[in-house]
Structure formats: structure tokens, C-alpha cells
N, CA, C and O atoms as a Maestro MAE file, in Angstrom:
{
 s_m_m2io_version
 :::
 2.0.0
}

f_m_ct {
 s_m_title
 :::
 protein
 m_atom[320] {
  # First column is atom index #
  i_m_mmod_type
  r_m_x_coord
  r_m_y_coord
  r_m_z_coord
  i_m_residue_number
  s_m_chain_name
  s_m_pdb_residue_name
  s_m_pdb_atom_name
  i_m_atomic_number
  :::
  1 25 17.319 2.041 1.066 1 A "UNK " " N  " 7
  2 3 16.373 1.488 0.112 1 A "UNK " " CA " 6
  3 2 16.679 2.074 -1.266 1 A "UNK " " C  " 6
  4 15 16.523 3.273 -1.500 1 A "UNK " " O  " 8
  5 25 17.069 1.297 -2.070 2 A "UNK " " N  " 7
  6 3 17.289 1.350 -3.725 2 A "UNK " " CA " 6
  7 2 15.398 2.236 -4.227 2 A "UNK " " C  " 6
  8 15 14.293 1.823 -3.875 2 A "UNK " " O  " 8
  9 25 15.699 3.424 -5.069 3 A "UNK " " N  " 7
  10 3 14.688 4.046 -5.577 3 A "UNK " " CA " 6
  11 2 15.105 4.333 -7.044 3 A "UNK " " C  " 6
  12 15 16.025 5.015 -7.496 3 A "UNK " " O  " 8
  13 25 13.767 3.317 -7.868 4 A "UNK " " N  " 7
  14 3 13.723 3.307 -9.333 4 A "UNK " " CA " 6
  15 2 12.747 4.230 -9.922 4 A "UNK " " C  " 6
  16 15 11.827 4.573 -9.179 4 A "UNK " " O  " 8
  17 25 12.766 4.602 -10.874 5 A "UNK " " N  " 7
  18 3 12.085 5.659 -11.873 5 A "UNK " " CA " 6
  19 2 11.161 4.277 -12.410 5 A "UNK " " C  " 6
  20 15 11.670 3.203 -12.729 5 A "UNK " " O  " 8
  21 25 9.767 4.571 -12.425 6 A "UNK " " N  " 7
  22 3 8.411 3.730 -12.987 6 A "UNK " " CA " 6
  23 2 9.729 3.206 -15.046 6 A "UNK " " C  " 6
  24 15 9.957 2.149 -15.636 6 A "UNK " " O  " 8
  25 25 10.119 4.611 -15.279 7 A "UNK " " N  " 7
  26 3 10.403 4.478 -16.722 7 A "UNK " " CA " 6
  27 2 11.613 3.680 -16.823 7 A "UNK " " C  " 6
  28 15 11.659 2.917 -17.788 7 A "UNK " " O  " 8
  29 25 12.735 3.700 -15.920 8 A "UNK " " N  " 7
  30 3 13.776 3.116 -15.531 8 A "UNK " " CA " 6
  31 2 14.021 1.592 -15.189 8 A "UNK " " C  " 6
  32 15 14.966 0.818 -15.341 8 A "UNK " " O  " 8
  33 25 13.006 1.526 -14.767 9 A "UNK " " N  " 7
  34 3 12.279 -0.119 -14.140 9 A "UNK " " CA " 6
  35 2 11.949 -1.269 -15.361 9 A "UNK " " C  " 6
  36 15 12.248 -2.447 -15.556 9 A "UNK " " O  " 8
  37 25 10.891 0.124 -16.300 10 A "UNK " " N  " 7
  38 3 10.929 -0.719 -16.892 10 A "UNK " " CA " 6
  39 2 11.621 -1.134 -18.360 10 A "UNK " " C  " 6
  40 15 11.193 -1.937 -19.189 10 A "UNK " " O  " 8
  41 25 12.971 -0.226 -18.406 11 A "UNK " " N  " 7
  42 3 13.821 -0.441 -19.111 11 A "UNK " " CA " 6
  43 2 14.493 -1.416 -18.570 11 A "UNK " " C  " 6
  44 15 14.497 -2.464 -19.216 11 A "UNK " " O  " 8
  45 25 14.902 -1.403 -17.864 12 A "UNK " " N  " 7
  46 3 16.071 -2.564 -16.680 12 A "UNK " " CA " 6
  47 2 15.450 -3.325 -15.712 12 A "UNK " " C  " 6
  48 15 15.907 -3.136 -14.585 12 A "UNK " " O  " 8
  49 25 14.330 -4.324 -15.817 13 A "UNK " " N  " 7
  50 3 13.878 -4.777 -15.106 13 A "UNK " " CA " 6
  51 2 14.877 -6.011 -14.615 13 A "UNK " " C  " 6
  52 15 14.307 -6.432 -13.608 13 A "UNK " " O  " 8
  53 25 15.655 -6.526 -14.743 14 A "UNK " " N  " 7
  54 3 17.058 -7.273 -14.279 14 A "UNK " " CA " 6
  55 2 17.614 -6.336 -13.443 14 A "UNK " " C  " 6
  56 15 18.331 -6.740 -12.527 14 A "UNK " " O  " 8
  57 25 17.392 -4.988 -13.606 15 A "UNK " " N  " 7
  58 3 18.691 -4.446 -12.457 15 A "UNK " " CA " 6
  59 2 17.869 -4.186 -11.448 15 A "UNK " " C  " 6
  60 15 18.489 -3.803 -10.456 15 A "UNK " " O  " 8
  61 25 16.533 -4.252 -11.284 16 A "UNK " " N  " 7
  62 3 15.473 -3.722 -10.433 16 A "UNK " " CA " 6
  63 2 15.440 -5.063 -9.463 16 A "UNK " " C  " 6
  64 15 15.497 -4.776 -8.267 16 A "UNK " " O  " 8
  65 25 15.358 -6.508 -9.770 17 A "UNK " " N  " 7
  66 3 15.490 -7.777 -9.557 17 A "UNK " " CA " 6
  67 2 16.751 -8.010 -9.161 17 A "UNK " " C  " 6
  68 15 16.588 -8.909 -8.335 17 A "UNK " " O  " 8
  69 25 18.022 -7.766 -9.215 18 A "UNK " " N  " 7
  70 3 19.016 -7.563 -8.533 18 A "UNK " " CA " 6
  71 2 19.235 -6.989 -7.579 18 A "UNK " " C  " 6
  72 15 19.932 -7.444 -6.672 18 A "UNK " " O  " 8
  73 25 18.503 -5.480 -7.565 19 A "UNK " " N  " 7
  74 3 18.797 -4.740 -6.343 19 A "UNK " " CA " 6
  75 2 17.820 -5.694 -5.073 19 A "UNK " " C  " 6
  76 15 18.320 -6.421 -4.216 19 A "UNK " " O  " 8
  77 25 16.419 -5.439 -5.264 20 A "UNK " " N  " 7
  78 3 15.483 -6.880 -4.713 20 A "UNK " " CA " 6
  79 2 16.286 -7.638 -3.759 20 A "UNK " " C  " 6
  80 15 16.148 -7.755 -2.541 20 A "UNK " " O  " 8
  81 25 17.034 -8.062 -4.447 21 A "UNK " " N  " 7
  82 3 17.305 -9.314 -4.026 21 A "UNK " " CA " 6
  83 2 18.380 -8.881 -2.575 21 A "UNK " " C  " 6
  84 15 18.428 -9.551 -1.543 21 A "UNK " " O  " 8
  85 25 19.216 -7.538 -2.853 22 A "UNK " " N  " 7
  86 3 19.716 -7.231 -1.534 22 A "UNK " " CA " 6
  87 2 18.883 -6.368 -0.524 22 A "UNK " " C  " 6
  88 15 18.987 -6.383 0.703 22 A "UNK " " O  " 8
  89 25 17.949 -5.538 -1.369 23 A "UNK " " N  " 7
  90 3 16.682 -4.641 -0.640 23 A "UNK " " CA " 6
  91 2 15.752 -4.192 -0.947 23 A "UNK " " C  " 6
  92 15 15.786 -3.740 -2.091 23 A "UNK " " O  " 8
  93 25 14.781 -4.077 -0.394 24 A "UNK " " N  " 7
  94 3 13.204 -3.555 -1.341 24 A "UNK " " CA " 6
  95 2 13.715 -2.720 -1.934 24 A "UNK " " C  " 6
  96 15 14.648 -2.079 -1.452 24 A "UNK " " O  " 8
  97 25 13.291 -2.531 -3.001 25 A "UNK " " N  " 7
  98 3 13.084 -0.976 -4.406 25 A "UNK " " CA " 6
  99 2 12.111 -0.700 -4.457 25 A "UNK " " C  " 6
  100 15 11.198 -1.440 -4.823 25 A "UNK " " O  " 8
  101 25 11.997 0.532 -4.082 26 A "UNK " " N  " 7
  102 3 11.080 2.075 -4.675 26 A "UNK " " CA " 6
  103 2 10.999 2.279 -5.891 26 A "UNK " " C  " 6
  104 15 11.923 2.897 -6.418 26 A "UNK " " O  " 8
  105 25 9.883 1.827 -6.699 27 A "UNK " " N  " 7
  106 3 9.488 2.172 -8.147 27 A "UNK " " CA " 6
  107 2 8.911 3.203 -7.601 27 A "UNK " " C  " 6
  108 15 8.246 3.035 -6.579 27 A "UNK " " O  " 8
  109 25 9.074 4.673 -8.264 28 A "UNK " " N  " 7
  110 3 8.295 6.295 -8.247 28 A "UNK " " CA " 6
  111 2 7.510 6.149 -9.494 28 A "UNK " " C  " 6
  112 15 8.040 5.559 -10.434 28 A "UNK " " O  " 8
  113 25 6.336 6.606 -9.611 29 A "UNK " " N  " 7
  114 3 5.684 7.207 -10.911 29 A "UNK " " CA " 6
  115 2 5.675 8.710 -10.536 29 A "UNK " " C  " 6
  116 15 5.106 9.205 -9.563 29 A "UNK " " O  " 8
  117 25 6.401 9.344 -11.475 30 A "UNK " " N  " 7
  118 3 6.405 10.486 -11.470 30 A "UNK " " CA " 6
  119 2 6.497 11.650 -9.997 30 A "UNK " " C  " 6
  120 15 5.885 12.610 -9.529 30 A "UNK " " O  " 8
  121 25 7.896 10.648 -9.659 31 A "UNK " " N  " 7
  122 3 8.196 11.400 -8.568 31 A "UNK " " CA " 6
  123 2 7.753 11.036 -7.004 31 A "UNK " " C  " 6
  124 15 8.167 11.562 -5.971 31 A "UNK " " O  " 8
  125 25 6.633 9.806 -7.187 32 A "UNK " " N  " 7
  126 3 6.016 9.308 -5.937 32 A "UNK " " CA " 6
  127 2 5.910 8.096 -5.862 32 A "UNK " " C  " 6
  128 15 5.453 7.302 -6.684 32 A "UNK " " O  " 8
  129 25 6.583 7.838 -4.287 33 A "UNK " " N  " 7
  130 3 6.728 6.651 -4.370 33 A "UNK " " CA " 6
  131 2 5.227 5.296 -4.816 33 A "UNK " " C  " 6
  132 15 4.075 5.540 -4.458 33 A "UNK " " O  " 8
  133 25 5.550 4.105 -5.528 34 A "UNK " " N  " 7
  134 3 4.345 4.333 -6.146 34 A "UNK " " CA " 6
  135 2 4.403 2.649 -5.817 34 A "UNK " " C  " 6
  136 15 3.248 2.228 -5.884 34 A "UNK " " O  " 8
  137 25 5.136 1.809 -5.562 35 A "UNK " " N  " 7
  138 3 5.451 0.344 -5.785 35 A "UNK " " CA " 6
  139 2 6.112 0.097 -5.169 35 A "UNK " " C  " 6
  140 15 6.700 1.118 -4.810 35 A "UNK " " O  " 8
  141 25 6.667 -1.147 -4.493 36 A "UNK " " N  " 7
  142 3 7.892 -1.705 -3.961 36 A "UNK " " CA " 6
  143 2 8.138 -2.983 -4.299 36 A "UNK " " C  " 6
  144 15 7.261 -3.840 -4.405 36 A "UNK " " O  " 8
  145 25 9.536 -3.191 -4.513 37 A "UNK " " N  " 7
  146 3 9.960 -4.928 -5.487 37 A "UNK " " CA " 6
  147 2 10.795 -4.919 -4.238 37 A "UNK " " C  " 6
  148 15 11.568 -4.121 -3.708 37 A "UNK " " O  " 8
  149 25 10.183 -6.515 -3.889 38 A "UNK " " N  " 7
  150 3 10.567 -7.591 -2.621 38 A "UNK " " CA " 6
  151 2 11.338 -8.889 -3.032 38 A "UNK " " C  " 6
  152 15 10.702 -9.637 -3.775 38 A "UNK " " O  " 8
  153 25 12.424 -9.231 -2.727 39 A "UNK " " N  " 7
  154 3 12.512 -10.808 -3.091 39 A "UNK " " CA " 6
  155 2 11.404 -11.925 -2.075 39 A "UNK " " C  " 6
  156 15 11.178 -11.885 -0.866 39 A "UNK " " O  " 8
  157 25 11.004 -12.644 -2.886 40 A "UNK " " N  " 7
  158 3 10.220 -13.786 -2.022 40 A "UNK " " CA " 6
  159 2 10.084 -13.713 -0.590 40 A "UNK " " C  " 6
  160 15 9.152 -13.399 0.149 40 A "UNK " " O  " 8
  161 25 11.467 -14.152 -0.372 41 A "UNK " " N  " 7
  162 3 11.886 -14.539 1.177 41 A "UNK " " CA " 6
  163 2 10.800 -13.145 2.382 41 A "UNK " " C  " 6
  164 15 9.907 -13.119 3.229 41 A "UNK " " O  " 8
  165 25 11.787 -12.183 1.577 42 A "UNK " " N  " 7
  166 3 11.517 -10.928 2.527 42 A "UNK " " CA " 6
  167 2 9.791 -10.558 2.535 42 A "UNK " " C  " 6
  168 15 9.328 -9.871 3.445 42 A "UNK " " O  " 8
  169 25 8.926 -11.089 1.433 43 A "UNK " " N  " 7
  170 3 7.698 -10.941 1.032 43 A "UNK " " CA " 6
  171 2 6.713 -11.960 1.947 43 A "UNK " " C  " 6
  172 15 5.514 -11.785 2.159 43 A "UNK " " O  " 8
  173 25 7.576 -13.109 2.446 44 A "UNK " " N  " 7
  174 3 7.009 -14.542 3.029 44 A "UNK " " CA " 6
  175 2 7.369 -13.538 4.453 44 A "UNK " " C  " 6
  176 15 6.438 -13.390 5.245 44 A "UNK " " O  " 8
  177 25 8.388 -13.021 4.693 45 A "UNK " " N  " 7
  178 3 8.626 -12.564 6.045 45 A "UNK " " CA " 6
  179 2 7.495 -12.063 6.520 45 A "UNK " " C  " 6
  180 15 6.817 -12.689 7.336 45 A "UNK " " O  " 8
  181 25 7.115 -10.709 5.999 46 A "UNK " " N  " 7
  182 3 6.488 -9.707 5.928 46 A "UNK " " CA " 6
  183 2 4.726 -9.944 6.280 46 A "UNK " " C  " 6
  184 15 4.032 -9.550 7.218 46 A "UNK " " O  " 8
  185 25 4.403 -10.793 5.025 47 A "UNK " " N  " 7
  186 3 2.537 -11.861 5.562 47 A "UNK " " CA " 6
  187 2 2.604 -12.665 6.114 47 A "UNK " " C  " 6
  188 15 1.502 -13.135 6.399 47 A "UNK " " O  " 8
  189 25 3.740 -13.376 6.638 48 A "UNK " " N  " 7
  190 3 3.699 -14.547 8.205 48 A "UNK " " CA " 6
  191 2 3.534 -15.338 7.057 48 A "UNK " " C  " 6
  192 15 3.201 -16.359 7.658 48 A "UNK " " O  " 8
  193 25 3.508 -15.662 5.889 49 A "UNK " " N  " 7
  194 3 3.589 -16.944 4.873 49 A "UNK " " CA " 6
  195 2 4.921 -17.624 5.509 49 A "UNK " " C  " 6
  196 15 5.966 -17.198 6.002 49 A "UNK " " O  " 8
  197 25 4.190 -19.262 5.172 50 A "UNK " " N  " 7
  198 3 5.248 -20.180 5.192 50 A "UNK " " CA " 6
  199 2 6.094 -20.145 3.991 50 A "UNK " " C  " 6
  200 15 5.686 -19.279 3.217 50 A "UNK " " O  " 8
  201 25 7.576 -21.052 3.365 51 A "UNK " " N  " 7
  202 3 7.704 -21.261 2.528 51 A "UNK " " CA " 6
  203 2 7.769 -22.959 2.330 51 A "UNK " " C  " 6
  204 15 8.743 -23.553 1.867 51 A "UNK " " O  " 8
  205 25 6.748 -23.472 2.702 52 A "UNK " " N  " 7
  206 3 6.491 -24.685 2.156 52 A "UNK " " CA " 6
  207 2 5.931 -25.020 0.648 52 A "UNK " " C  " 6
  208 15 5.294 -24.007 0.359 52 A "UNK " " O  " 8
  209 25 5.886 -25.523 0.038 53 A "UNK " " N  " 7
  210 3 6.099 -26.226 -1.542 53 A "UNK " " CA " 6
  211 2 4.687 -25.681 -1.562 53 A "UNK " " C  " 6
  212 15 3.990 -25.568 -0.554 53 A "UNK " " O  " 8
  213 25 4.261 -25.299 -2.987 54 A "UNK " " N  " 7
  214 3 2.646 -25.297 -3.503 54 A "UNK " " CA " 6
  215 2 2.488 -26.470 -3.220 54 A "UNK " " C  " 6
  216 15 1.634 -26.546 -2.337 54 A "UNK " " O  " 8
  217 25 2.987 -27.744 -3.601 55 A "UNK " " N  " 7
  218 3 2.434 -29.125 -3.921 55 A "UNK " " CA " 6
  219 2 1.985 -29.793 -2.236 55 A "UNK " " C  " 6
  220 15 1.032 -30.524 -1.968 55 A "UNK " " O  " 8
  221 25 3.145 -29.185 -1.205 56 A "UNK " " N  " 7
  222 3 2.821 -29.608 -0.228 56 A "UNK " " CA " 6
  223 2 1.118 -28.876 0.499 56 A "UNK " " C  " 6
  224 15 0.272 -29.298 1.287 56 A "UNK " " O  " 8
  225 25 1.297 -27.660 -0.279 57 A "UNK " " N  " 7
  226 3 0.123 -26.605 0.756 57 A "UNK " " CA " 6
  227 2 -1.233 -27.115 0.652 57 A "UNK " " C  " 6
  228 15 -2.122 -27.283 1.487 57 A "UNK " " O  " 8
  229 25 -1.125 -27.380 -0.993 58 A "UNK " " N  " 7
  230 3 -2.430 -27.832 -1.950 58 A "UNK " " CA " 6
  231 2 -2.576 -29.438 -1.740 58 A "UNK " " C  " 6
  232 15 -3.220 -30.000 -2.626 58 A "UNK " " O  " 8
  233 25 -2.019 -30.337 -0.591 59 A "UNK " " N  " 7
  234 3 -2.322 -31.773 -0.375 59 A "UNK " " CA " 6
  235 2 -3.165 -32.042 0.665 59 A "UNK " " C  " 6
  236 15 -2.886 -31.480 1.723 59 A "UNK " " O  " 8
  237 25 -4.182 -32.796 0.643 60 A "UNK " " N  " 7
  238 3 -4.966 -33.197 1.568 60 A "UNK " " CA " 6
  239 2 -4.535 -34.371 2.439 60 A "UNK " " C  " 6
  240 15 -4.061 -35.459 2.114 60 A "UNK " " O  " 8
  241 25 -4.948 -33.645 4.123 61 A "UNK " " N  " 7
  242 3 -4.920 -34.781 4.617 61 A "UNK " " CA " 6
  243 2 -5.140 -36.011 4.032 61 A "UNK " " C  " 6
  244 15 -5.705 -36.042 2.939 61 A "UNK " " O  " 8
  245 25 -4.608 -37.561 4.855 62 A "UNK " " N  " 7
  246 3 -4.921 -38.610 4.188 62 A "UNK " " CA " 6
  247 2 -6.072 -39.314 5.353 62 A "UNK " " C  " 6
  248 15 -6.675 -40.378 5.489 62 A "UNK " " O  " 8
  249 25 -5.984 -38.420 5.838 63 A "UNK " " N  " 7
  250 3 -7.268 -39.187 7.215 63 A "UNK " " CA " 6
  251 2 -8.336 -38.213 7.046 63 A "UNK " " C  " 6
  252 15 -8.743 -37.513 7.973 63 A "UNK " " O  " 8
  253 25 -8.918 -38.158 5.515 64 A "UNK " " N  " 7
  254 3 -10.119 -37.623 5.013 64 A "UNK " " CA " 6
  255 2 -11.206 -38.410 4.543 64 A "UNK " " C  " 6
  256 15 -10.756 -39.251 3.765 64 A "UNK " " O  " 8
  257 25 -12.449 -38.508 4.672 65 A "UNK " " N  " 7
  258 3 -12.670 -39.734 3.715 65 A "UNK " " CA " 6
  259 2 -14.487 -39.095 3.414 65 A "UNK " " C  " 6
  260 15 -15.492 -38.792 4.057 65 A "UNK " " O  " 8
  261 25 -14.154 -39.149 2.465 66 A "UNK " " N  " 7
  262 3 -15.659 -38.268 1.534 66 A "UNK " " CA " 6
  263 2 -16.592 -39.737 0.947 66 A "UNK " " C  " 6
  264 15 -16.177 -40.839 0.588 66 A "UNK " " O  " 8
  265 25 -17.547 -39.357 1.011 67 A "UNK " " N  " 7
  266 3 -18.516 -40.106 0.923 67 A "UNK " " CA " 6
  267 2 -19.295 -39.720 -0.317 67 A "UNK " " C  " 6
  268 15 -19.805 -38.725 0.197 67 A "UNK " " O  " 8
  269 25 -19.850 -39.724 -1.699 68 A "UNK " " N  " 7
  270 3 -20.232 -39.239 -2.662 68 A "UNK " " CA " 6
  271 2 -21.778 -39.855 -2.364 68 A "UNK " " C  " 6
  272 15 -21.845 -40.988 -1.888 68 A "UNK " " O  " 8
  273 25 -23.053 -39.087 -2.652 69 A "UNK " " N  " 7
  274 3 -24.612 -39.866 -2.170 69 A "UNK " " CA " 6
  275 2 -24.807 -40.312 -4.126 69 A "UNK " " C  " 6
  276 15 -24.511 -39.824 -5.217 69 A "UNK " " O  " 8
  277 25 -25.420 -41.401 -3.618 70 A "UNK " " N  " 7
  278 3 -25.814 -42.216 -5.125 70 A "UNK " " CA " 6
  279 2 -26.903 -41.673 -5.608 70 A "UNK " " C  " 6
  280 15 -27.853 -41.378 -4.882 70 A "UNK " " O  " 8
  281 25 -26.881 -41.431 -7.226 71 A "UNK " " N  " 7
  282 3 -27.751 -40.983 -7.700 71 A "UNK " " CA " 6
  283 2 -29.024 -41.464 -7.574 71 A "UNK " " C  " 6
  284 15 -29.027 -42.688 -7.446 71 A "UNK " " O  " 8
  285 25 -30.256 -40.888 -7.561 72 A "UNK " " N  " 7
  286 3 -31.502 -41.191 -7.098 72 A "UNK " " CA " 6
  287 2 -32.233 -41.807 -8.630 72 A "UNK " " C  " 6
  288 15 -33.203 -42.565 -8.641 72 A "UNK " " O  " 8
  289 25 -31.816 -41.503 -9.364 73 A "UNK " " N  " 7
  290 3 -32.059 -41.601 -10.562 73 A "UNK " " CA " 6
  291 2 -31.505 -42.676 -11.554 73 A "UNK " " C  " 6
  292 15 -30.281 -42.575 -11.651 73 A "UNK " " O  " 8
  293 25 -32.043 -43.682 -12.327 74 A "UNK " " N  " 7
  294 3 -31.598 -44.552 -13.180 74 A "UNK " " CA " 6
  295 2 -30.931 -44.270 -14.510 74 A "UNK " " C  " 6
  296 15 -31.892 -44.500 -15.244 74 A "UNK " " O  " 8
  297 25 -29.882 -43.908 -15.377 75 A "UNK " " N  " 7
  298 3 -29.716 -43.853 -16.556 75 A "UNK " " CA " 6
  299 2 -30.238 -44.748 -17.593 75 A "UNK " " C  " 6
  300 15 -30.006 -45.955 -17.648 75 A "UNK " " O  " 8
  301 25 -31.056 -43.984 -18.520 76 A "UNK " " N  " 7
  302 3 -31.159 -45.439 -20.052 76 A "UNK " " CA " 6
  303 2 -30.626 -44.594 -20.927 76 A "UNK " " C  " 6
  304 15 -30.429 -43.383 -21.030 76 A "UNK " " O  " 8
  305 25 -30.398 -45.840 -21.693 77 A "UNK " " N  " 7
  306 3 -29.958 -45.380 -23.693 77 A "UNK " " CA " 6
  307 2 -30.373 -44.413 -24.315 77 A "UNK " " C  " 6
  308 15 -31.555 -44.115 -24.492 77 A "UNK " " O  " 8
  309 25 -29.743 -44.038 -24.566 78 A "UNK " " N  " 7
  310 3 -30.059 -42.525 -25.715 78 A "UNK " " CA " 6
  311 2 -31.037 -43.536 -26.905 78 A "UNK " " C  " 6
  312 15 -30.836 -44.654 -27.378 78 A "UNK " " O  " 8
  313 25 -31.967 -42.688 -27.058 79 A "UNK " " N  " 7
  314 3 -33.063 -43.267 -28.311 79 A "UNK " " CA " 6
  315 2 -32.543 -42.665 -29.877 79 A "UNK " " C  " 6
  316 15 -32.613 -41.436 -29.890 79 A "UNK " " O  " 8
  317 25 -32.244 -43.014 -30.658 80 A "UNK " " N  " 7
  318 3 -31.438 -42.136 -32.151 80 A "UNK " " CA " 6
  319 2 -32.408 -42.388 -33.039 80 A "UNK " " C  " 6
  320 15 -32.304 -41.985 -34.197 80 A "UNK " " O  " 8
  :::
 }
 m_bond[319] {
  # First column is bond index #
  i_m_from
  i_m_to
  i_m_order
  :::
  1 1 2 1
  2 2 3 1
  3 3 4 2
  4 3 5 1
  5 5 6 1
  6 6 7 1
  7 7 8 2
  8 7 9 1
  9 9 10 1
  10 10 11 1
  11 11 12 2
  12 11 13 1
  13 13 14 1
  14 14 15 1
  15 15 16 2
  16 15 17 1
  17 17 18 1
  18 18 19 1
  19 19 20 2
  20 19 21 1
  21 21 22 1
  22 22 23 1
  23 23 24 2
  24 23 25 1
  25 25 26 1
  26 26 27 1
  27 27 28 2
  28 27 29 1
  29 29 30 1
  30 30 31 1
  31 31 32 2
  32 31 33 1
  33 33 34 1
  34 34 35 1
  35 35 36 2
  36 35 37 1
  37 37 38 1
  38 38 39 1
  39 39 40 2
  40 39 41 1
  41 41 42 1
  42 42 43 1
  43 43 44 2
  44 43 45 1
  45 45 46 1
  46 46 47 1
  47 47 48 2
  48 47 49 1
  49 49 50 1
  50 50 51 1
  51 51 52 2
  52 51 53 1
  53 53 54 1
  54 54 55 1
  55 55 56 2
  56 55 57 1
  57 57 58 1
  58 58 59 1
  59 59 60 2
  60 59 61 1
  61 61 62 1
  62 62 63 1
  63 63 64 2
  64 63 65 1
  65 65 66 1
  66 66 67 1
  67 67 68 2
  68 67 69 1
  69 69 70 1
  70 70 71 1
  71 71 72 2
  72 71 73 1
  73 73 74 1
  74 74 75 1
  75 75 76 2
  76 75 77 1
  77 77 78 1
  78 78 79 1
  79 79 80 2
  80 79 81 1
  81 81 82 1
  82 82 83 1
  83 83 84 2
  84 83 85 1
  85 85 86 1
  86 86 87 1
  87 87 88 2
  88 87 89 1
  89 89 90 1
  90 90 91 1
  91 91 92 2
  92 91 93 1
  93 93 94 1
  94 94 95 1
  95 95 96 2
  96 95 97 1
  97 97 98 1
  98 98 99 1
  99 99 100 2
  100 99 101 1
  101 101 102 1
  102 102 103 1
  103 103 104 2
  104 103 105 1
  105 105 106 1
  106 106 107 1
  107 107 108 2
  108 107 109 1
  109 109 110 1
  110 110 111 1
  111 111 112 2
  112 111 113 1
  113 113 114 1
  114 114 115 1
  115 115 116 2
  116 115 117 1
  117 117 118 1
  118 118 119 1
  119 119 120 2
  120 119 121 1
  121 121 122 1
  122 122 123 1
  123 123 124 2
  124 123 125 1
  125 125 126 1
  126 126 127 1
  127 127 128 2
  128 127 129 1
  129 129 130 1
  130 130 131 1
  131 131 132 2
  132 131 133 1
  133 133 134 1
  134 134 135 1
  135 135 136 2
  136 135 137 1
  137 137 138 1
  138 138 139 1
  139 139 140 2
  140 139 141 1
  141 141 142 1
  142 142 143 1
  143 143 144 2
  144 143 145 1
  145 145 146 1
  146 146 147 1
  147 147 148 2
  148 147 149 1
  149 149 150 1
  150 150 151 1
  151 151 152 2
  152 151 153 1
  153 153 154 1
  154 154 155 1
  155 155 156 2
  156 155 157 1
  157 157 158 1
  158 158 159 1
  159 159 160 2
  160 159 161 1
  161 161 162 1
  162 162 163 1
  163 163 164 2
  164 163 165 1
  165 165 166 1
  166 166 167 1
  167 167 168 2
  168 167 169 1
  169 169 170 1
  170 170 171 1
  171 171 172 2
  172 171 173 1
  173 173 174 1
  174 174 175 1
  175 175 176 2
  176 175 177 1
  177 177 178 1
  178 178 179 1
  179 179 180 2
  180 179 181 1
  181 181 182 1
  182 182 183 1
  183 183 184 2
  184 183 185 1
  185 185 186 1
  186 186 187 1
  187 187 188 2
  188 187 189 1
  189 189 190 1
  190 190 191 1
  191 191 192 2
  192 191 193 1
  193 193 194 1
  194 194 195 1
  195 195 196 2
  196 195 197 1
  197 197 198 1
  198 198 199 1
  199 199 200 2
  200 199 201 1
  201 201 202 1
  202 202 203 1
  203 203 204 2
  204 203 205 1
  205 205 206 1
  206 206 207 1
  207 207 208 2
  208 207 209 1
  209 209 210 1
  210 210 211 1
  211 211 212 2
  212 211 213 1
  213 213 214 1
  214 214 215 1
  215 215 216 2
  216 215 217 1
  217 217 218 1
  218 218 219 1
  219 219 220 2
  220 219 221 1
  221 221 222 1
  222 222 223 1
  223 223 224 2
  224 223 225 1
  225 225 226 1
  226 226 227 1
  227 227 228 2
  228 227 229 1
  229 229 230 1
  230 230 231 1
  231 231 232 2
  232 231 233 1
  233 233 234 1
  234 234 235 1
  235 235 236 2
  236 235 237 1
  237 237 238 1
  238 238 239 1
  239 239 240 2
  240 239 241 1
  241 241 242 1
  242 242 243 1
  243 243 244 2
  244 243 245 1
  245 245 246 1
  246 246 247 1
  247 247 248 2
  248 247 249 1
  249 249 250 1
  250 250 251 1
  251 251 252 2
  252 251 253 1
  253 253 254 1
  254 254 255 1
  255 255 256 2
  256 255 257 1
  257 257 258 1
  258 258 259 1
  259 259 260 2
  260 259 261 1
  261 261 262 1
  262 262 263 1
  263 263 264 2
  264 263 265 1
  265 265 266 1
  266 266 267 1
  267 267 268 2
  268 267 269 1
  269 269 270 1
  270 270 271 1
  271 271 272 2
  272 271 273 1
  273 273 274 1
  274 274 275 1
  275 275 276 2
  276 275 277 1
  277 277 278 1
  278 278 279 1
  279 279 280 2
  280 279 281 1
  281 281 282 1
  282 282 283 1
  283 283 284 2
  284 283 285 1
  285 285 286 1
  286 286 287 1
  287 287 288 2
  288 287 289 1
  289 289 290 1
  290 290 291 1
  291 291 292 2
  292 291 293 1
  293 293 294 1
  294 294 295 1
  295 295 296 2
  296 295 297 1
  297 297 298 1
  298 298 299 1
  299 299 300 2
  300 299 301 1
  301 301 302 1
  302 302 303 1
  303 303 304 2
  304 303 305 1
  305 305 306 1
  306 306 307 1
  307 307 308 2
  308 307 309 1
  309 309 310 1
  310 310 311 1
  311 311 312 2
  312 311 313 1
  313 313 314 1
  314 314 315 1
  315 315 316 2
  316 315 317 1
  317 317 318 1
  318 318 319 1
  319 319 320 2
  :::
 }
}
């Protein structure tokens, strides 16, 4: 496991995102381990997340069918 300095990290945050990408990194603050940088994949591994599309996650069935109740109430004209 790749181990970054909190101050190091965030000078070179590209080289921190590189390493990532072959293995978690250890950001330390002051000597302790304090953070860890995951690429996606290994992050989806890890919480049992799928990697299916936002657009797909956030779509509703199409065999839904909502019913809205009609207002009880009549609208009139604004009086000026």
C-alpha cells in the first residue's frame, strides 16, 4: 500500500490519483494513518455497489402509475 504525507497529497494530488488507480493510498496527518484514496472500481467492490449508470439507478419503473387527487377547491381571478 502506497503511503502519502496529508502535505504531500496535497501538493501532488495527480500522483496520489495515479498511485489509486494501481492501490489504495495512505494519506498520514502527521504521522497517522488518517485517509485512504480508492479508485471507483475498488470503492464499488468494497460497499457491494453496482456500477450501473446514475441515469439508469435514478429511472423508474414503467409499470408505475400514480394517481394525483383533484383539488377540492375552485380557482377565481385575482381581483386588482
Amino acid at each position: 500500500m502506497t503511503i502519502v504525507s496529508a502535505r504531500d497529497f496535497n501538493q501532488d494530488v495527480s500522483a496520489a490519483k495515479r498511485a489509486a488507480d494501481i492501490e489504495p493510498v495512505t494519506v498520514t496527518d502527521r504521522g497517522r494513518p488518517a485517509y485512504v484514496l480508492l479508485n471507483i472500481d475498488d470503492y464499488r467492490r468494497l460497499t457491494g455497489q453496482s456500477s450501473e449508470s446514475f441515469l439508469a439507478a435514478m429511472s423508474m419503473d414503467d409499470d408505475i402509475d400514480i394517481e394525483f387527487a383533484r383539488p377540492e377547491f375552485i380557482p377565481r381571478a385575482a381581483e386588482f
